[in-house]
py3Dmol code that shows the C-alpha trace and the ligand (Angstrom):
import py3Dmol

protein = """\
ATOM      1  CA  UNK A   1       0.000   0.000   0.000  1.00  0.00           C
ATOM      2  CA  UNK A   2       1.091   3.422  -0.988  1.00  0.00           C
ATOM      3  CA  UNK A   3       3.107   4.838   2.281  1.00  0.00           C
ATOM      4  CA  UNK A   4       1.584   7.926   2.727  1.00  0.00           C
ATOM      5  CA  UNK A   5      -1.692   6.119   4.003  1.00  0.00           C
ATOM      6  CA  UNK A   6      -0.098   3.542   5.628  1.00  0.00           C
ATOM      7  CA  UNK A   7       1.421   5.474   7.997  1.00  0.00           C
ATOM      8  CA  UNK A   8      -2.032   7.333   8.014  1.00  0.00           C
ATOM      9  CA  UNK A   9      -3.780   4.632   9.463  1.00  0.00           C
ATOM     10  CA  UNK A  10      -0.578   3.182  11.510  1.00  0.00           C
ATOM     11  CA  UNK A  11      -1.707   2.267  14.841  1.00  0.00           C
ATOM     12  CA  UNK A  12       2.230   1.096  15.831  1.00  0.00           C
ATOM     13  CA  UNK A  13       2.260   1.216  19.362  1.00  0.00           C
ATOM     14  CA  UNK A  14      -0.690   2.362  20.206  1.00  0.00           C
ATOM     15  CA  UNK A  15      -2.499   0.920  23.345  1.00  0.00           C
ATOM     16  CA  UNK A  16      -5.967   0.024  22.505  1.00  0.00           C
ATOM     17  CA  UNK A  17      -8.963  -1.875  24.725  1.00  0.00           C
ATOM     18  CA  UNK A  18     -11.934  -3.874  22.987  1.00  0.00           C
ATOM     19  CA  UNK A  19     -14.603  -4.298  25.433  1.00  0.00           C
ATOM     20  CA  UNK A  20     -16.718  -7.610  24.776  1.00  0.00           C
ATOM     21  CA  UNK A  21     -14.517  -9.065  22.851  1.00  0.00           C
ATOM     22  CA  UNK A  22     -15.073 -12.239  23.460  1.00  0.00           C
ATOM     23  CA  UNK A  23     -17.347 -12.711  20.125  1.00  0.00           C
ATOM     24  CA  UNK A  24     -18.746 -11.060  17.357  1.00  0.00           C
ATOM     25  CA  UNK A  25     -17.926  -7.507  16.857  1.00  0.00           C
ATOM     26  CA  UNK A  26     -15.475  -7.217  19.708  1.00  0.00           C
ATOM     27  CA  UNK A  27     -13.554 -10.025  18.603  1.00  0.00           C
ATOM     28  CA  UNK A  28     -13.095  -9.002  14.654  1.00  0.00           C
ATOM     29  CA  UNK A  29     -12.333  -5.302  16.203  1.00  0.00           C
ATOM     30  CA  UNK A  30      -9.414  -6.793  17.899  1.00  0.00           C
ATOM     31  CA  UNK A  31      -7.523  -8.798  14.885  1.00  0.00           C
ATOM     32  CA  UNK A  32      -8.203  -5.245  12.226  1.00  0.00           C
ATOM     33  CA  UNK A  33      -6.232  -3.601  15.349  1.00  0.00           C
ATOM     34  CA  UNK A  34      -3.581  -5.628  15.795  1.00  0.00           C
ATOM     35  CA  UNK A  35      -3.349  -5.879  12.372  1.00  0.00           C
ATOM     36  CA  UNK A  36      -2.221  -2.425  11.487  1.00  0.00           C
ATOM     37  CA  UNK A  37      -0.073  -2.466  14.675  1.00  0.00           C
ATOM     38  CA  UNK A  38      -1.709  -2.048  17.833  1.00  0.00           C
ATOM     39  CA  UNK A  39      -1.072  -4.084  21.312  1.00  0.00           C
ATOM     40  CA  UNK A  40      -4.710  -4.892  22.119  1.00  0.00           C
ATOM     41  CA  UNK A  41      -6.087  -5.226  25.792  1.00  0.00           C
ATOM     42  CA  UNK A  42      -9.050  -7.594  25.263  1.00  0.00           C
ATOM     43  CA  UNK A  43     -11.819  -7.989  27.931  1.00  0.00           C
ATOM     44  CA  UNK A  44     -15.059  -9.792  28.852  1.00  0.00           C
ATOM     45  CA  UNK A  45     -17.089 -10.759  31.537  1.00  0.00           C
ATOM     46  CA  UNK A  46     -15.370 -14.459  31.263  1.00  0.00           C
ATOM     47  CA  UNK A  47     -12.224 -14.591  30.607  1.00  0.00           C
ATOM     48  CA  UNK A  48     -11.670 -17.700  29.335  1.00  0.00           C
ATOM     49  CA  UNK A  49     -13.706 -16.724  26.354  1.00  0.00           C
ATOM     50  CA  UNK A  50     -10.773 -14.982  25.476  1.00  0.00           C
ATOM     51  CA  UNK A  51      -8.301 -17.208  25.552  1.00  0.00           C
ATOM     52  CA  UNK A  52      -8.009 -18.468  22.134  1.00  0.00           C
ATOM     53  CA  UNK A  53      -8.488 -15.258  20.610  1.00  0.00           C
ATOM     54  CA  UNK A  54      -5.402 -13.826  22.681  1.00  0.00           C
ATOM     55  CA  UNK A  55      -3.438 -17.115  21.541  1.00  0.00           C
ATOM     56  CA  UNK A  56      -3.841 -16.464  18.469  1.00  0.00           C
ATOM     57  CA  UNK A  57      -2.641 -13.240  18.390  1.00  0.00           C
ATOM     58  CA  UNK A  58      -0.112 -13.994  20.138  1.00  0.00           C
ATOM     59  CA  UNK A  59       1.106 -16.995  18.164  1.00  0.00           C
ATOM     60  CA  UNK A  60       1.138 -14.487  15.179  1.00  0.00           C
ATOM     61  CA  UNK A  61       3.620 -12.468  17.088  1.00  0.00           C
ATOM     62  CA  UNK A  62       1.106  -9.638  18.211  1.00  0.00           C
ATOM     63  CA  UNK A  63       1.032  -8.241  21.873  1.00  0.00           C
ATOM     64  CA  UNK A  64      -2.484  -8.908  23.041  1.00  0.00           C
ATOM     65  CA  UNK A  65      -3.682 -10.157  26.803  1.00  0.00           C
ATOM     66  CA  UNK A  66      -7.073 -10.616  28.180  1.00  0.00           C
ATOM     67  CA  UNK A  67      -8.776  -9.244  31.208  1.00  0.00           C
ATOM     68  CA  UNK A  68     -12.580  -9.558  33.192  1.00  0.00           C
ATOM     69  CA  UNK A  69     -14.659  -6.714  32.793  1.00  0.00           C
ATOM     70  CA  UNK A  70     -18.033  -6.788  33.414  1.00  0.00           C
ATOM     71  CA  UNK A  71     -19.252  -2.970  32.395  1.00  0.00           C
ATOM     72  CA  UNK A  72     -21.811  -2.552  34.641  1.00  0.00           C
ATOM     73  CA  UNK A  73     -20.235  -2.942  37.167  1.00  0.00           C
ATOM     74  CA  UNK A  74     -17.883   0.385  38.220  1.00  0.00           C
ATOM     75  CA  UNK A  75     -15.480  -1.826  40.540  1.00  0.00           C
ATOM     76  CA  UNK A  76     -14.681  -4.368  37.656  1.00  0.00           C
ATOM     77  CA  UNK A  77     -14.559  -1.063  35.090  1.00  0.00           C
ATOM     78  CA  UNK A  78     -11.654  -0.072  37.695  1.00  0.00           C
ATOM     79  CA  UNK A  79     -10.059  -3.130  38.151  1.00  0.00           C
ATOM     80  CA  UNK A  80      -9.592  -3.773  34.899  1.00  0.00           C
ATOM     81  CA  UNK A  81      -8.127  -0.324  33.758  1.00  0.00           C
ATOM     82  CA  UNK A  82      -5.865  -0.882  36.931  1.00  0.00           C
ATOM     83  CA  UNK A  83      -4.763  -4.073  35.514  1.00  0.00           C
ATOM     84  CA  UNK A  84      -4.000  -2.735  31.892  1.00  0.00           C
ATOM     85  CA  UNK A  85      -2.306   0.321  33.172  1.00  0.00           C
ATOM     86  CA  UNK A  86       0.087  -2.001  35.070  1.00  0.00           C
ATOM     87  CA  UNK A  87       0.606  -3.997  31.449  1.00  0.00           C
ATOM     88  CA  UNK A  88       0.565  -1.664  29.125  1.00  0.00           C
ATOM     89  CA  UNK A  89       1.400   1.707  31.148  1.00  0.00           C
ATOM     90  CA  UNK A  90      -1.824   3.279  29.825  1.00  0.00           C
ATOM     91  CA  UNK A  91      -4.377   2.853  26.814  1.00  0.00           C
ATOM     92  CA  UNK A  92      -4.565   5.170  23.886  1.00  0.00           C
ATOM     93  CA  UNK A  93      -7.463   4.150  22.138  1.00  0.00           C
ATOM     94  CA  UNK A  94     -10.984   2.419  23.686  1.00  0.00           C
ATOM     95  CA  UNK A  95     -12.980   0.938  21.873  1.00  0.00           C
ATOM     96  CA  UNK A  96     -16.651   1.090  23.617  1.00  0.00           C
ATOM     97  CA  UNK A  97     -18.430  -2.051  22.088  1.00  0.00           C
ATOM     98  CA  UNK A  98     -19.941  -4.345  24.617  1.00  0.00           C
ATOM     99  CA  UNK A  99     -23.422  -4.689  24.263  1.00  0.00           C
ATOM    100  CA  UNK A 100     -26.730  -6.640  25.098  1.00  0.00           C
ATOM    101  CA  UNK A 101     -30.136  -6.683  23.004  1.00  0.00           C
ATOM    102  CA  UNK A 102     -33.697  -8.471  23.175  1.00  0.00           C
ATOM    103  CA  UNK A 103     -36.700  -8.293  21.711  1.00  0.00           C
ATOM    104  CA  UNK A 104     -39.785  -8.439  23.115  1.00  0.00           C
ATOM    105  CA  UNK A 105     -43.215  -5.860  22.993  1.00  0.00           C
ATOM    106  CA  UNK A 106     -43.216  -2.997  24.384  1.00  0.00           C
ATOM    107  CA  UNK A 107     -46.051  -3.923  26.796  1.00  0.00           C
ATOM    108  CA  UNK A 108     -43.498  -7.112  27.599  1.00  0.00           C
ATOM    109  CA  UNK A 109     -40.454  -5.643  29.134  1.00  0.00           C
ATOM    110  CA  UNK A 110     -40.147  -5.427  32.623  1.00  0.00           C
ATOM    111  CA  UNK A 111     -38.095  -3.399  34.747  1.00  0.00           C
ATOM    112  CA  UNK A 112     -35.274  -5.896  34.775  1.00  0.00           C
ATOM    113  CA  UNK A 113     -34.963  -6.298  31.204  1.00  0.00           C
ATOM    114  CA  UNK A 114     -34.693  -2.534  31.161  1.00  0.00           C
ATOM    115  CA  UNK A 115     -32.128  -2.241  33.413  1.00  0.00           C
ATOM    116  CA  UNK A 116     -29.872  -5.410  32.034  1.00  0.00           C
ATOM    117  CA  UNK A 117     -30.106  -3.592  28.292  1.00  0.00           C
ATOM    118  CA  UNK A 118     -29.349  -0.087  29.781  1.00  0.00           C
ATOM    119  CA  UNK A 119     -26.849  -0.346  32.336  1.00  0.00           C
ATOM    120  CA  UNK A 120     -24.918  -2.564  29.686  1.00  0.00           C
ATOM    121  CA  UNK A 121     -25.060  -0.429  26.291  1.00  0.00           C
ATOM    122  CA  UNK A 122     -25.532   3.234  28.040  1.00  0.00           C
ATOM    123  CA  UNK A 123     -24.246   3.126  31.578  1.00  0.00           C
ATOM    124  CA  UNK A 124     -21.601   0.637  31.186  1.00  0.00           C
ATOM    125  CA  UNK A 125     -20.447   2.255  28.165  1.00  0.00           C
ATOM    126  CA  UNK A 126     -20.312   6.012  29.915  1.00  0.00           C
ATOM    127  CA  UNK A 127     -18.582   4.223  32.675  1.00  0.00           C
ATOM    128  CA  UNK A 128     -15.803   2.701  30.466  1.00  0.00           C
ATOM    129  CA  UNK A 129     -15.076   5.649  28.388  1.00  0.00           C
ATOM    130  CA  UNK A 130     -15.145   8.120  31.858  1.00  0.00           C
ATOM    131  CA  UNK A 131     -12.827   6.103  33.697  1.00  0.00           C
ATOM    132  CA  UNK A 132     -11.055   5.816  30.750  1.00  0.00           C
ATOM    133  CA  UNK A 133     -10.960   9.565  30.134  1.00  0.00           C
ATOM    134  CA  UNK A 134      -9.462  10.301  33.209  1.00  0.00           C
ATOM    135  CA  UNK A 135      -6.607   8.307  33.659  1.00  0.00           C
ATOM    136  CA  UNK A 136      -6.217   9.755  29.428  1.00  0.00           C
ATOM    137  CA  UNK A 137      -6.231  13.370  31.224  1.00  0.00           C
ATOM    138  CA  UNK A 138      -4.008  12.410  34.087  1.00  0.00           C
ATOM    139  CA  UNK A 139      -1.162  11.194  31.718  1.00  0.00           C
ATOM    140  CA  UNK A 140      -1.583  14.388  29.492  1.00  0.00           C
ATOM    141  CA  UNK A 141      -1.073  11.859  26.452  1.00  0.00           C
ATOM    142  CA  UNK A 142      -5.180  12.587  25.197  1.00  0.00           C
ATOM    143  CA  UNK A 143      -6.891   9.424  23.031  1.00  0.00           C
ATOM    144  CA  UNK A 144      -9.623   8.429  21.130  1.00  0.00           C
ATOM    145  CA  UNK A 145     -13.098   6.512  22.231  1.00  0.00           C
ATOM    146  CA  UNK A 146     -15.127   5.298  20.202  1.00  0.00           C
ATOM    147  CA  UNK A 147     -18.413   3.926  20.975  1.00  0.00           C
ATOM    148  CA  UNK A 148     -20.493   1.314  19.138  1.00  0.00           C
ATOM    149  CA  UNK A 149     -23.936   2.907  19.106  1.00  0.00           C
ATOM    150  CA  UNK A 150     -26.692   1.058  16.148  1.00  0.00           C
ATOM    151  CA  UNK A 151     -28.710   2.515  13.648  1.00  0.00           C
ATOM    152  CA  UNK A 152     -31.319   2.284  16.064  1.00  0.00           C
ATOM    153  CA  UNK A 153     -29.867   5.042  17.589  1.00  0.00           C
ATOM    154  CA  UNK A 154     -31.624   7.438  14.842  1.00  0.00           C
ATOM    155  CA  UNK A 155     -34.329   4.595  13.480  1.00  0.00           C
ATOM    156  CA  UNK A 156     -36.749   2.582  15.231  1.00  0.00           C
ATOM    157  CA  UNK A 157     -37.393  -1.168  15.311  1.00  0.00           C
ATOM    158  CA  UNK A 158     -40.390  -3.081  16.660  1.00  0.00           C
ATOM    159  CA  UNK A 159     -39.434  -5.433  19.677  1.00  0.00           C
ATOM    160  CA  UNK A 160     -36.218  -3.253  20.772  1.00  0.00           C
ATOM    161  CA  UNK A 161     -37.254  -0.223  22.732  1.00  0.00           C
ATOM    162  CA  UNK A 162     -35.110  -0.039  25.670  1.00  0.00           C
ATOM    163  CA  UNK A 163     -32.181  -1.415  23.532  1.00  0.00           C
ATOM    164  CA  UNK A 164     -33.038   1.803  21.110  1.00  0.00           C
ATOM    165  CA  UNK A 165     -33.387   4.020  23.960  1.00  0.00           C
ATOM    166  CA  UNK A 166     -29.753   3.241  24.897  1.00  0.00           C
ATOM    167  CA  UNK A 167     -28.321   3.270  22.009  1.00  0.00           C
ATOM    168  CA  UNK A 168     -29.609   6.856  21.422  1.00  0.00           C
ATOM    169  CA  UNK A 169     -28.239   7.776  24.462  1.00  0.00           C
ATOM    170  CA  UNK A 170     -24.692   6.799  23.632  1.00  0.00           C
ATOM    171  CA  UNK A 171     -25.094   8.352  20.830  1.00  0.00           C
ATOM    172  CA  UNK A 172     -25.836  11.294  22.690  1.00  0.00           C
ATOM    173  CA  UNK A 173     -23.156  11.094  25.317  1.00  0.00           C
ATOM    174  CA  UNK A 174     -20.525  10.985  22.409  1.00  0.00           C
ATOM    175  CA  UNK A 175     -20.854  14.209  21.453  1.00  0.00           C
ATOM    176  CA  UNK A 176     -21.795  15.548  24.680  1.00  0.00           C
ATOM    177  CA  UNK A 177     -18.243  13.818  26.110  1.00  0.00           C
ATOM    178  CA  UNK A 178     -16.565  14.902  22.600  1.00  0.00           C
ATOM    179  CA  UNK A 179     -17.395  18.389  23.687  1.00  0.00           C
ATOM    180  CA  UNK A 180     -15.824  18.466  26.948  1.00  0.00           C
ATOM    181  CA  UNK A 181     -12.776  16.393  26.406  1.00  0.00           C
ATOM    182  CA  UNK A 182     -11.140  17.772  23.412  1.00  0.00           C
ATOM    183  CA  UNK A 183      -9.834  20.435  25.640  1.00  0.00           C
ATOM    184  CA  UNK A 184      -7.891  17.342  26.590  1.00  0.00           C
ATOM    185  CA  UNK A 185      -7.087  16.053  23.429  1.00  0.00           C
ATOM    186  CA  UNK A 186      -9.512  13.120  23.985  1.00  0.00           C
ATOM    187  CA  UNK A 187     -11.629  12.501  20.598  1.00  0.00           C
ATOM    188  CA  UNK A 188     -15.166  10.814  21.083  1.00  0.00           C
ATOM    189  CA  UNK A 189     -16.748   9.560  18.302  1.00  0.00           C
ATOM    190  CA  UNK A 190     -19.037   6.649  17.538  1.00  0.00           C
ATOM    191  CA  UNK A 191     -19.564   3.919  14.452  1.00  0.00           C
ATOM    192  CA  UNK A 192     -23.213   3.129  14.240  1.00  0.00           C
ATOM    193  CA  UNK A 193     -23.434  -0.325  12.525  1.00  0.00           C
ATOM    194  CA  UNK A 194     -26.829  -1.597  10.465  1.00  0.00           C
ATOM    195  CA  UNK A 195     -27.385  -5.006  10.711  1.00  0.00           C
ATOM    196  CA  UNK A 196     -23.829  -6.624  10.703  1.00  0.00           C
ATOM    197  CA  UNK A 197     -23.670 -10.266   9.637  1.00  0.00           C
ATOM    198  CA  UNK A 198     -21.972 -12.295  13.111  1.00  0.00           C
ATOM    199  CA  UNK A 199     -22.184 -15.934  14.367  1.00  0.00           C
ATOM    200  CA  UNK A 200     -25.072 -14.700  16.993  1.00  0.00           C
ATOM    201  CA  UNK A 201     -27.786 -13.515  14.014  1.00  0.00           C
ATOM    202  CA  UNK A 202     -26.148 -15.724  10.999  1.00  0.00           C
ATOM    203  CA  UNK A 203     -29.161 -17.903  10.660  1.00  0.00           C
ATOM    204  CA  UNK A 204     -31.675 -15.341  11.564  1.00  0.00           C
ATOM    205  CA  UNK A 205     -30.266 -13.109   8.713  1.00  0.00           C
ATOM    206  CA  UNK A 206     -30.046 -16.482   6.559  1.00  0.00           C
ATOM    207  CA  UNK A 207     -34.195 -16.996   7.294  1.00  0.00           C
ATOM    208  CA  UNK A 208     -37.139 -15.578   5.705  1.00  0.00           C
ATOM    209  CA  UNK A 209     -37.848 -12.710   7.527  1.00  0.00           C
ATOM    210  CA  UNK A 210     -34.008 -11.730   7.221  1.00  0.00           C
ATOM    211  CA  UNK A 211     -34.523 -12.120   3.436  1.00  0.00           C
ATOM    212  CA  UNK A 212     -37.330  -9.416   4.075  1.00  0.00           C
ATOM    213  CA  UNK A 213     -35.186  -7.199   5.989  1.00  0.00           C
ATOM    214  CA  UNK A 214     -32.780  -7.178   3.273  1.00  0.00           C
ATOM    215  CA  UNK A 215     -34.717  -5.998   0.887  1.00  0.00           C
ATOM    216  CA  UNK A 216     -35.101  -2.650   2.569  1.00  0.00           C
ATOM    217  CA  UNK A 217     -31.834  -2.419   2.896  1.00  0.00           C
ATOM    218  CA  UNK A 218     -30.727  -0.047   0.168  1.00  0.00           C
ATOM    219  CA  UNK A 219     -27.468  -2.111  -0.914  1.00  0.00           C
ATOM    220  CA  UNK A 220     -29.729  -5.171  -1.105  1.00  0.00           C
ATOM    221  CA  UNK A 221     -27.108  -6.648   1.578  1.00  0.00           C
ATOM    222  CA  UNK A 222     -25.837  -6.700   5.164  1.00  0.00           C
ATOM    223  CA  UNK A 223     -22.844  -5.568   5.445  1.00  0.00           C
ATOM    224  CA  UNK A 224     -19.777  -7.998   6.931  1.00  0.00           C
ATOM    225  CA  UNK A 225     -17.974  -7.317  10.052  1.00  0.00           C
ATOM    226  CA  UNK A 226     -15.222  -6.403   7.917  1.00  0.00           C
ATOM    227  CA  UNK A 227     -17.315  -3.426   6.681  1.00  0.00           C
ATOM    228  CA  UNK A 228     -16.701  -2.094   9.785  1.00  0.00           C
ATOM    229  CA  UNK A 229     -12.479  -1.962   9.235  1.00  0.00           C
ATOM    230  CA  UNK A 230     -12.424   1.418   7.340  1.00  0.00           C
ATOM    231  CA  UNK A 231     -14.762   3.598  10.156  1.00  0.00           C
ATOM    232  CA  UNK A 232     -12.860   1.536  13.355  1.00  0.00           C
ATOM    233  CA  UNK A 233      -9.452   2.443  11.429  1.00  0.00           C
ATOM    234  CA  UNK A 234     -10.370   5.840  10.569  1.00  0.00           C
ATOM    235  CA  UNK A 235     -11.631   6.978  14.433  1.00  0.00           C
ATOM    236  CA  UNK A 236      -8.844   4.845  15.914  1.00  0.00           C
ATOM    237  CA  UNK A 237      -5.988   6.366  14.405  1.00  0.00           C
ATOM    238  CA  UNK A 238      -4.498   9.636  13.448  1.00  0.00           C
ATOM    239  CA  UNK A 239      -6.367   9.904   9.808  1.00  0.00           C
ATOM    240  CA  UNK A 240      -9.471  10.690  12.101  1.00  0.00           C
ATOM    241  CA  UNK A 241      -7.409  13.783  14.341  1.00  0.00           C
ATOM    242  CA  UNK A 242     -10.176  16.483  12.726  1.00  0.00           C
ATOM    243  CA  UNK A 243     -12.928  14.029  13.983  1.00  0.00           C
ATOM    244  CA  UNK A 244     -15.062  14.382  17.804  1.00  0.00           C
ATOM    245  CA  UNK A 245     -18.429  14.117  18.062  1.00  0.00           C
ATOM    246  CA  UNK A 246     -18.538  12.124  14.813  1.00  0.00           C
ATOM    247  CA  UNK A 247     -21.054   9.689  14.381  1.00  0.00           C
ATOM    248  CA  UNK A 248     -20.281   7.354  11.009  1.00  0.00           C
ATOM    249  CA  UNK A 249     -22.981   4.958   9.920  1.00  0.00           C
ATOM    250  CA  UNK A 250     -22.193   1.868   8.221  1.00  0.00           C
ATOM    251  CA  UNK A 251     -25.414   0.337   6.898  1.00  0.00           C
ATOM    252  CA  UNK A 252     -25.272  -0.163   3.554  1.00  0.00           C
ATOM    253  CA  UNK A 253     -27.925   2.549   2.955  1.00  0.00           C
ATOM    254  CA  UNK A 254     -30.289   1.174   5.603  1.00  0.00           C
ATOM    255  CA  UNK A 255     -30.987   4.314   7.433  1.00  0.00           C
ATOM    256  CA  UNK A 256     -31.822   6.327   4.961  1.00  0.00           C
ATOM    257  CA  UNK A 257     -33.832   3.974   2.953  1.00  0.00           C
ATOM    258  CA  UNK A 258     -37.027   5.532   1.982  1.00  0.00           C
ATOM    259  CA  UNK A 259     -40.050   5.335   3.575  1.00  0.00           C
TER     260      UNK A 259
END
"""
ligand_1 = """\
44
NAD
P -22.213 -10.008 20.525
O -23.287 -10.465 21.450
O -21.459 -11.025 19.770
O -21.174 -9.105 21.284
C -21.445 -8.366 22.435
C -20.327 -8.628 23.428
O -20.566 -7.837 24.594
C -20.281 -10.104 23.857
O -18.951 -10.551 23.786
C -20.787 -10.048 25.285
O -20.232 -11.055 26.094
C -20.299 -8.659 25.712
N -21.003 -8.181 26.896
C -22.327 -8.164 27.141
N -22.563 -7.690 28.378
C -21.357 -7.383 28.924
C -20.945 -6.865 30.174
N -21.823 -6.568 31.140
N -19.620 -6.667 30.381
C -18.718 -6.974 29.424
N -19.050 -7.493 28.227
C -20.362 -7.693 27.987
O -22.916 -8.980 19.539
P -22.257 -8.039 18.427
O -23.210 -8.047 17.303
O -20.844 -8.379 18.158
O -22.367 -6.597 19.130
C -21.245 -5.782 19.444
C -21.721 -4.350 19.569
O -22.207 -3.905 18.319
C -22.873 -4.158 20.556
O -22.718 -2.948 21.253
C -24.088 -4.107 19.649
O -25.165 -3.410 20.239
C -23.504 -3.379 18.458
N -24.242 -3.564 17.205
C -24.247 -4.787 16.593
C -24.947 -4.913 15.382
C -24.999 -6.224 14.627
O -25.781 -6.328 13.670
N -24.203 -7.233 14.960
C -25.617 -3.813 14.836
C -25.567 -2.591 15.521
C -24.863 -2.483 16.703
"""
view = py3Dmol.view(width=600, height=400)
view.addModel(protein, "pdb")
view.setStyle({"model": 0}, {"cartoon": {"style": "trace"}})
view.addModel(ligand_1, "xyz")
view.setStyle({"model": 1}, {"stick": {}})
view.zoomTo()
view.show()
């Protein structure tokens, strides 16, 4: 690849965490970052779902390790950040993606269901990237967070109220965070992913009603997780130092199809 953008996109060196990176999203995030360079801190609620991932890495002669985080929870948030600081000396870039989703009526969810989707996509989420903020402030080096927001940030979906209510929020909190850290050379942007093709909703994307859904989408298809590379890339490294408050959709059309 022509230098010029290589060194664009260069993440050499650069300390970056995936949250819930134990599958899916999370996990591809990690390999497209230690691809162009970075030593990746990978956590999940259970650890051992890592392990293999953080093999791998390794065996292909990246620096990656594995740590517990459970994001709604402020002790583990802590613990964890203590634990990578004592690694790594410090994280550079976070990437915000841990997430939970269900879908049931509106008249269905109860109080706990509301809380479990909530405190995992909005409040764990704000609790990562604050605790990550200040220990960025504190060693005066700034960083970038980027949080994983949806589509359904902006759009609506029948059976996913709470989980669009969150999302929206985070989307929200981005730019209201983007605001007050760039004094602090912290960037805060988000990626806001349509429907993503991943182990978890393979066969549900494979099935009838999936074929359905696609044909709103505007592209005709869901995009891969590797879709994702170019936006992750772009926020993550120093091709994206113009960019807080940024939200960058990657749908394949999806939210703007017309109604
Ligand atoms: P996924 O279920 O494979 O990944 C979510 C990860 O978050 C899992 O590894 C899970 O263990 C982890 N997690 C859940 N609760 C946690 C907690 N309390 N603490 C720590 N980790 C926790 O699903 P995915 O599709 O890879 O989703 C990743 C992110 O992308 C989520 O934020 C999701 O909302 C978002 N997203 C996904 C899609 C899609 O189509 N796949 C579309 C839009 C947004």
């Amino acid at each position: 690849m022509n230098a010029f953008v290589n060194q664009l996109f260069d993440l050499t060196g650069q300390r970056v965490l995936v949250t819930g990176a134990s599958s899916g999203l999370g996990l591809h995030f990690a390999k497209t970052l230690v691809a162009a360079g970075a030593r990746v801190a990978v956590a999940a609620r259970r650890v051992d779902r890592l392990r293999d991932l953080v093999s791998d890495l390794c065996f292909e002669g990246h620096d990656a390790r594995a740590y517990t985080l459970d994001v709604t929870s402020r002790q583990s948030v802590i613990e964890c950040l203590d634990a990578i600081e004592s690694d790594f000396g410090g994280l550079d870039v976070v990437v915000n993606n841990a997430g939970v989703s269900d879908t049931k009526r509106v008249l269905e969810y109860d109080d706990q269901d509301w809380q479990v989707i909530v405190d995992t996509n909005l409040k764990g989420a704000w609790m990562v990237a604050q605790e990550s903020a200040r220990r960025m402030v504190d060693s005066g080096r700034g960083g970038s967070l980027i949080n994983v927001t949806s589509i359904l940030s902006s759009r609506v979906g029948g059976g996913v109220g709470p989980y669009c209510a969150a999302k929206a929020g985070l989307s929200h909190l981005t730019r209201s965070m983007a605001l007050e850290l760039a004094r602090h050379d912290i960037r805060v942007n988000s990626i806001a992913p349509g429907y993503i093709v991943t182990e978890i909703n393979d066969a549900f994307l494979s099935s009838e009603a999936g074929e359905r859904l696609r044909a709103r989408v505007p592209s005709r298809r869901f995009c891969a997780s590797s879709d994702l590379d170019g936006a992750l890339l772009l926020l993550a490294s120093k091709a994206g130092r113009g960019m807080t408050g940024s939200e960058i959709v990657v749908d394949g059309g999806h939210a703007c199809a017309g109604l």
